[in-house]
VMD Tcl script that draws the C-alpha trace (Angstrom):
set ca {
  {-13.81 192.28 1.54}
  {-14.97 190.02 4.21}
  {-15.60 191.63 8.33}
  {-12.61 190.33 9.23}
  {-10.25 192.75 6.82}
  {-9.72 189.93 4.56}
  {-10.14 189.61 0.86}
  {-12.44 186.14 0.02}
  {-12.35 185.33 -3.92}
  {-14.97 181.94 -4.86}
  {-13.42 180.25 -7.70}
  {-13.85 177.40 -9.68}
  {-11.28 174.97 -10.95}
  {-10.52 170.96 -11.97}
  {-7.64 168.68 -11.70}
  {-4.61 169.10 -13.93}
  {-5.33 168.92 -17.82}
  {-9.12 168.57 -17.70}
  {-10.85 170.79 -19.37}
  {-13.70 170.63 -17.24}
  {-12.68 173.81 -14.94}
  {-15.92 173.49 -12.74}
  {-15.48 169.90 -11.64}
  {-15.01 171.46 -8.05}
  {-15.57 175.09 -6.10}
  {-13.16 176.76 -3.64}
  {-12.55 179.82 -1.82}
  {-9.09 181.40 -0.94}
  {-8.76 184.44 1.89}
  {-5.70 186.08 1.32}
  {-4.94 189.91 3.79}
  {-3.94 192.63 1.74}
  {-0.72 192.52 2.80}
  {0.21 189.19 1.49}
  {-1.11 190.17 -2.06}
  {0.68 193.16 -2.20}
  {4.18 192.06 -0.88}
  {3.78 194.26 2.73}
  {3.86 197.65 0.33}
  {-0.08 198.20 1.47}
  {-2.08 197.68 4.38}
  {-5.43 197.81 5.45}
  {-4.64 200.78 8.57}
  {-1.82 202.82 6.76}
  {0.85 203.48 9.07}
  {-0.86 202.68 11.93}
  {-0.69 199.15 13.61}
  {-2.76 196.88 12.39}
  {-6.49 196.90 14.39}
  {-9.46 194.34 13.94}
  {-12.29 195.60 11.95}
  {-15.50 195.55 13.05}
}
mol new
graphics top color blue
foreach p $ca { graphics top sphere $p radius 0.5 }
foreach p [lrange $ca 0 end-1] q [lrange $ca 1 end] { graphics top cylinder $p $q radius 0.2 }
display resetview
């Protein structure tokens, strides 16, 4: 979990059909509720708040 309340993941990947999966790096930030369809949240019930 990054300061900001969002979730970082580093991954590593390559274009379509190689098989060499670490021809590049990238990192995604996704909130928690986008990966769990708006049925979680970071605050509960309460409105959402910046984290410190």
């Amino acid at each position: 979990m990054l300061p900001d309340g969002t979730i970082g993941i580093i991954y590593e990947c390559g274009p379509k059909g190689s098989v060499h999966y670490w021809d590049e790096v990238r990192f995604a930030r996704f909130n928690l509720e986008w990966l769990t369809g708006g049925n979680d949240t970071l605050f509960g019930n309460e409105k959402e708040k910046s984290v410190p």
